[in-house]
C-alpha positions, 0 to 999 in steps of 0.5 A: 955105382959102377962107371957107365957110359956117356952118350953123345950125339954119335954113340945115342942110336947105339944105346938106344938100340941096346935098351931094345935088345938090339945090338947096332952097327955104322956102315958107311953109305959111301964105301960100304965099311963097316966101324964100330965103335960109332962116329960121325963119320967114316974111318976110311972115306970120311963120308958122314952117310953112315948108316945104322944095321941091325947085327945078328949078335953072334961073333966068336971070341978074338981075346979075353983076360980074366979079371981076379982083382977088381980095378974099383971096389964097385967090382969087386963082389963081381969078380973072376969075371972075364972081358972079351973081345968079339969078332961079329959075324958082320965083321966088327968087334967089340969088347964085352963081358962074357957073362954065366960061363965057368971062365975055364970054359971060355977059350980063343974062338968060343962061339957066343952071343950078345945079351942085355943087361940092365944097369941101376940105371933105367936108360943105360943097358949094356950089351954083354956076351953069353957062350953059344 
């Protein structure tokens, strides 16, 4: 089985999200910032007034590399596969898969969207990235 994430009492709204098809980001009540990855409290002012916002999922890609030999053996039947990271229109980023593309079609820019992908296990699902 593939490593997965462990929720904690900040990061549960944002998996929850994720198993609904809903990609989930912190705004800080107080001074309007905006973080990701979740916290309990803001990055800039320290307020704990965060508040959840549903994003649009669509960003383009800031980096990728592409992965030719798998970190553990549980990814090794997945590889090449590519791990991006990706600038969100609403001004966060995030590190995802990109899944279903040529890796010779994905470039610094690419336009893309986020997707769900299910995990073996039933209550982890994980956003990831399709190009646009």
């Amino acid at each position: 089985m593939k490593p997965l994430p462990k929720f904690t009492a900040e990061t549960r709204p944002f998996w929850a999200a994720a198993k609904a098809g809903e990609l989930r980001y912190q705004r800080c009540a107080a001074c309007k910032k905006i973080q990701f990855p979740p916290s309990s409290l803001c990055t800039a002012c320290w307020s704990g007034a965060l508040e959840w916002e549903l994003s649009n999922g669509r960003g383009s890609v800031h980096s990728f590399t592409i992965v030719e030999r798998a970190p553990l053996a549980e990814f090794k039947r997945d590889v090449p596969y590519v791990i991006a990271l990706i600038d969100l229109d609403e001004g966060f980023r995030i590190m995802v898969n990109i899944r279903g593309a040529d890796t010779s079609e994905i470039a610094i820019g690419s336009l893309v969207e986020i997707i769900f992908e299910q995990t073996e296990r039933e209550d982890v699902v994980l956003p990831q990235a399709k190009l646009a």
